[in-house]
PLY file of the C-alpha trace (Angstrom):
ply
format ascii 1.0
element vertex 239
property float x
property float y
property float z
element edge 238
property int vertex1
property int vertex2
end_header
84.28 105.22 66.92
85.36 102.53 69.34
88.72 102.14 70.12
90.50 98.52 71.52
92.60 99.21 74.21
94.98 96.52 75.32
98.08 96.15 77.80
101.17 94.93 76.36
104.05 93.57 78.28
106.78 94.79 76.45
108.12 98.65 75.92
105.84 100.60 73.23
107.54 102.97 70.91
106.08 105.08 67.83
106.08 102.86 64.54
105.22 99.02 63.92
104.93 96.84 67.13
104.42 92.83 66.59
101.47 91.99 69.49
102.63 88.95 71.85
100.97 85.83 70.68
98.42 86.03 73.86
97.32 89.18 72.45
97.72 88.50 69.20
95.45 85.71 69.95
92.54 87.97 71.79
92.49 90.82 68.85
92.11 87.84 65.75
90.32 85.05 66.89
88.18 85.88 69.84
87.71 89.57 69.02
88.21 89.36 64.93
89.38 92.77 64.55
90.80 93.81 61.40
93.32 95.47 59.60
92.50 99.12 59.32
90.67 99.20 62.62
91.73 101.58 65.59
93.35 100.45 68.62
95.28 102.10 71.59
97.81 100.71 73.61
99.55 100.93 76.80
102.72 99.43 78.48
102.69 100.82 82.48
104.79 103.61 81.37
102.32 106.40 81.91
101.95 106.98 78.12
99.07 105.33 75.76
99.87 104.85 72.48
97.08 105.44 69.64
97.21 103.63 66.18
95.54 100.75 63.47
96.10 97.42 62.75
98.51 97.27 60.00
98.56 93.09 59.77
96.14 90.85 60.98
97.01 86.96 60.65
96.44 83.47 62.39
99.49 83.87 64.24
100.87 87.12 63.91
98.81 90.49 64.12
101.65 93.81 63.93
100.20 97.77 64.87
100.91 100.89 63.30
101.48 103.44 66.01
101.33 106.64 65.18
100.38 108.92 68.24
101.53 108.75 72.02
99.59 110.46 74.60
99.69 111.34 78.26
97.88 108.39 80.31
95.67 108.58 82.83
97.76 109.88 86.31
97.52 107.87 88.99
96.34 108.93 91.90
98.79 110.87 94.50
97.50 108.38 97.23
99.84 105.54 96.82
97.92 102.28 98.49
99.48 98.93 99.56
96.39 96.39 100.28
97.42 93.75 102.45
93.96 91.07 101.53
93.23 88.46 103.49
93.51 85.51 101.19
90.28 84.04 100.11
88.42 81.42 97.53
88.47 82.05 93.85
86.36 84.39 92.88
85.95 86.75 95.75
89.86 87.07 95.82
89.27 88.00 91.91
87.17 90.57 92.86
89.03 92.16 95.64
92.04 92.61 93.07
89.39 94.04 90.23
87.68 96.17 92.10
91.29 97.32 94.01
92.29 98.15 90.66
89.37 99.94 89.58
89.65 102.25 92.94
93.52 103.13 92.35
95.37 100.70 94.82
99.28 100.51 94.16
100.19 97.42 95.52
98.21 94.60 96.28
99.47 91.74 98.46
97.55 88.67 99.41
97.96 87.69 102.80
97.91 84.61 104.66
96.02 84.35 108.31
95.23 82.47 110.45
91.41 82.08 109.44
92.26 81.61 105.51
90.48 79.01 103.67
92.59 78.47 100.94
96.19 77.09 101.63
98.44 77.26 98.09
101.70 75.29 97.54
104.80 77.00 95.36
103.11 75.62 91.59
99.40 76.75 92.77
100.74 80.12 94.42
102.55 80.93 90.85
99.32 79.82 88.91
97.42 81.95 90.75
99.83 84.93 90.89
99.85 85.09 87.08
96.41 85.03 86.69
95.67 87.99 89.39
97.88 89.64 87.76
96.17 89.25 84.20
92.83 90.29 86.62
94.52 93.46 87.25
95.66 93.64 83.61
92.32 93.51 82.17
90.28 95.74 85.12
93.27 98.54 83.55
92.25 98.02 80.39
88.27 98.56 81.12
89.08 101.57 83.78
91.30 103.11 81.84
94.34 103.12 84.03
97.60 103.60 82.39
99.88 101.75 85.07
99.56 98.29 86.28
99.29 97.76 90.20
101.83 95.45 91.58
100.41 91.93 92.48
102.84 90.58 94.97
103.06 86.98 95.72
101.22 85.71 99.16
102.43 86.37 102.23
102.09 85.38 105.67
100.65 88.24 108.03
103.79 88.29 110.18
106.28 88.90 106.76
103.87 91.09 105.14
103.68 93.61 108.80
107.45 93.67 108.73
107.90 94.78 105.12
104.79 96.89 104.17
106.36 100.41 104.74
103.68 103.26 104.88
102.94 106.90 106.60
99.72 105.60 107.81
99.11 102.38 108.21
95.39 100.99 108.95
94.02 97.83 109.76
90.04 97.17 109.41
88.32 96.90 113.37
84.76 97.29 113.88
85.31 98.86 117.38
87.99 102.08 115.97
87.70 105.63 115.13
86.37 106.27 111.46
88.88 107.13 108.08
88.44 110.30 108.30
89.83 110.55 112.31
93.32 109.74 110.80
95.86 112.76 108.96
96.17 112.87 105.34
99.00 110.10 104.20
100.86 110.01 101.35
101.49 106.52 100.99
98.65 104.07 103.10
98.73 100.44 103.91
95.41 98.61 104.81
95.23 95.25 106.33
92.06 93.41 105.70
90.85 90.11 106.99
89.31 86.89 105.06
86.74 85.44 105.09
86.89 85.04 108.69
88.21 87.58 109.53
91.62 88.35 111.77
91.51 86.69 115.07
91.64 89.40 117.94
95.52 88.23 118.33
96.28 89.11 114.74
94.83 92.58 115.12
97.35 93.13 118.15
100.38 91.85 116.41
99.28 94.14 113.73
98.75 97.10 115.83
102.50 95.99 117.20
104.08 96.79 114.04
102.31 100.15 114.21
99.00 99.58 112.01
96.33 101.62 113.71
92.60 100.26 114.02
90.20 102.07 111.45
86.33 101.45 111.20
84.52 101.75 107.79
80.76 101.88 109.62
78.38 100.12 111.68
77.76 97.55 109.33
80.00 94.03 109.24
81.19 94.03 105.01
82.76 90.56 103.52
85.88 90.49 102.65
85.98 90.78 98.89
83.71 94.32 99.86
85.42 95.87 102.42
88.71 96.91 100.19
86.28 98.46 97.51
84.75 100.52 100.18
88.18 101.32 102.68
90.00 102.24 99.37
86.69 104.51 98.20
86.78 105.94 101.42
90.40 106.72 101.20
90.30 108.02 97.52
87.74 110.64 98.92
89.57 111.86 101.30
93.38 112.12 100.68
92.87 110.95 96.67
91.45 111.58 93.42
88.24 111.17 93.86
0 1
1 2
2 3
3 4
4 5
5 6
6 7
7 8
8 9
9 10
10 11
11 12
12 13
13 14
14 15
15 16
16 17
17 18
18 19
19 20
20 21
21 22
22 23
23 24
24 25
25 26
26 27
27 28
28 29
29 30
30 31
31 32
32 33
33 34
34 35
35 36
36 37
37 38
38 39
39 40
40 41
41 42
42 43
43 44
44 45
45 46
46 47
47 48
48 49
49 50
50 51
51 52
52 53
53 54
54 55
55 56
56 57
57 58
58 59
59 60
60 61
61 62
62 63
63 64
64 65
65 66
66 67
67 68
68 69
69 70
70 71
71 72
72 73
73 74
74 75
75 76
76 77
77 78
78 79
79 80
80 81
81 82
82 83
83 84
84 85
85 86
86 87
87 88
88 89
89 90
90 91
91 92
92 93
93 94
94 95
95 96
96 97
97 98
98 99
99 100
100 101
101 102
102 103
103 104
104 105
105 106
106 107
107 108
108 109
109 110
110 111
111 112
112 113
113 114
114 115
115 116
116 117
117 118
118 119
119 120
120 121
121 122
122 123
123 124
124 125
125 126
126 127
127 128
128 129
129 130
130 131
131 132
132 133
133 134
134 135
135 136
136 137
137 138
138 139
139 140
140 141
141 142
142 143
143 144
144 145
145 146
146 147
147 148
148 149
149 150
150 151
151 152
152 153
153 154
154 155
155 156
156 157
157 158
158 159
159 160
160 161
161 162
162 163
163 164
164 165
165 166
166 167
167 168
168 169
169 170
170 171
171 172
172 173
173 174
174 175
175 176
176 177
177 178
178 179
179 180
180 181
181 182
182 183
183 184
184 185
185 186
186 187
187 188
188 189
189 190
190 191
191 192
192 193
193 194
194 195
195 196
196 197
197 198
198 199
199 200
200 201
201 202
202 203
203 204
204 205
205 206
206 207
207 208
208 209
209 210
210 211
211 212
212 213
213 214
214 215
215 216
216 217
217 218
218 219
219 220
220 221
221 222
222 223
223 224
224 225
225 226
226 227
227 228
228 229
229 230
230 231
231 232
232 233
233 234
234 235
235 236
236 237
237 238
C-alpha cells in the first residue's frame, strides 16, 4: 500500500495533528485523499511519524498518529554548497538535486558573472520557494531533515562565514576529490553560469578554499553540485 508522506512545519507528536492549511490544501483538493487512508509524516526532527486521516474537509483535514519511527540518518558528511546564483530553473535544480545527494546547507551566492540580480521582496520570494524545493525533493528522497536554504550572499560574505575542515572550490586546472583527506564537515564553492572570474578563485583560495577538479570535462552549473557532492558522498559519505 502507498503511503503519503508530507513535511510539516510545526513539531509532530503521537495523537491528532490539524495539517497547516497549505497542506491541508495539497492532501484534499489536489491529491483527494481520504479519511481512512495512510499517511506518514515528518517535521526535521529525525523521527517520521506513521498514521491515517482521521478528518478530511474543505478547509480543515486533522491525522491520527499512531506510530513514530527512526528517520532516515543523514549522512556523517555535513556539506555547505556555496551555488553560484543562476536563472530559475537551473537554480531549482541545483537545490533539488543538492537535496537529493545529502547537502546540509545550501547558500546561493552572488558573483561577479551572475545573471540574475534580486532586490530584498524578490530575494524573500525566492528564498521561500527554494526552500519549499528542498521541502518537496525530502519528501520524494525520503530524507527526514530539511537542508538549510540560506538567503543569497555575496562571494566575499559567504568566504568569511562558511566555516569548514575542508573547504573546496571547483577549478578545471586542480588535483581531483579524492587528492584531498577525509573532512568531516566540507564547503564547496561553485560558479554560475559563467563561471568565477580567475580573481574570484584567488580571493577564494585567500580565505583558504583549495582548488578541486571533478574531470576533464567543463559541467554547467546546475550539474556540477550533483556530481562534486556525488563525488564527495562516495568518498567520505554514505554512499
Amino acid at each position: 500500500m502507498r503511503v503519503s508522506r508530507f513535511f510539516i512545519d510545526l513539531p509532530l507528536a503521537l495523537g491528532e495533528v490539524e495539517l497547516p492549511e497549505a497542506q491541508a490544501h495539497y492532501v484534499g483538493r489536489v491529491l483527494r485523499l481520504a479519511s481512512g487512508d495512510a499517511v506518514q509524516l515528518f517535521d526535521g526532527s529525525g523521527f517520521e511519524y506513521r498514521g491515517q486521516l482521521s478528518e478530511v474537509g474543505k478547509k480543515r483535514v486533522v491525522a491520527h498518529l499512531a506510530e513514530q519511527l527512526p528517520g532516515q540518518p543523514d549522512s556523517p558528511l555535513a556539506v555547505h554548497l556555496g551555488q553560484g546564483l543562476s536563472r530559475g530553473e537551473r537554480m531549482d535544480w541545483a537545490i533539488q538535486k543538492a537535496t537529493e545527494m545529502g547537502v546540509s546547507e545550501i547558500t546561493p551566492v552572488v558573483s561577479e558573472r551572475c545573471e540574475v540580480r534580486l532586490n530584498d521582496e524578490r530575494a524573500d520570494k525566492r528564498l521561500a520557494h527554494w526552500r519549499q524545493v528542498a521541502i518537496s525533493a525530502c519528501e520524494q528522497c525520503g530524507r527526514s531533515s530539511v537542508p538549510l536554504i540560506h538567503p543569497p550572499l555575496a562571494l566575499a560574505q559567504w568566504l568569511q562565514q562558511v566555516e569548514a575542515d575542508l573547504k573546496l572550490v571547483l577549478h578545471p586546472v586542480a588535483e581531483p576529490l579524492a587528492s584531498h583527506p577525509k573532512p568531516g564537515r566540507l564547503a564547496f564553492l561553485i560558479g554560475p553560469e559563467g563561471g568565477l572570474s580567475d580573481a574570484e578563485v584567488q580571493q577564494a583560495q585567500g580565505s583558504g578554499f583549495l582548488p578541486a577538479r571533478l574531470g576533464p570535462r567543463v559541467l554547467r552549473t546546475e550539474t556540477a553540485p550533483v556530481v562534486a557532492l556525488a563525488l564527495a558522498q562516495q568518498l567520505w559519505g554514505d554512499f
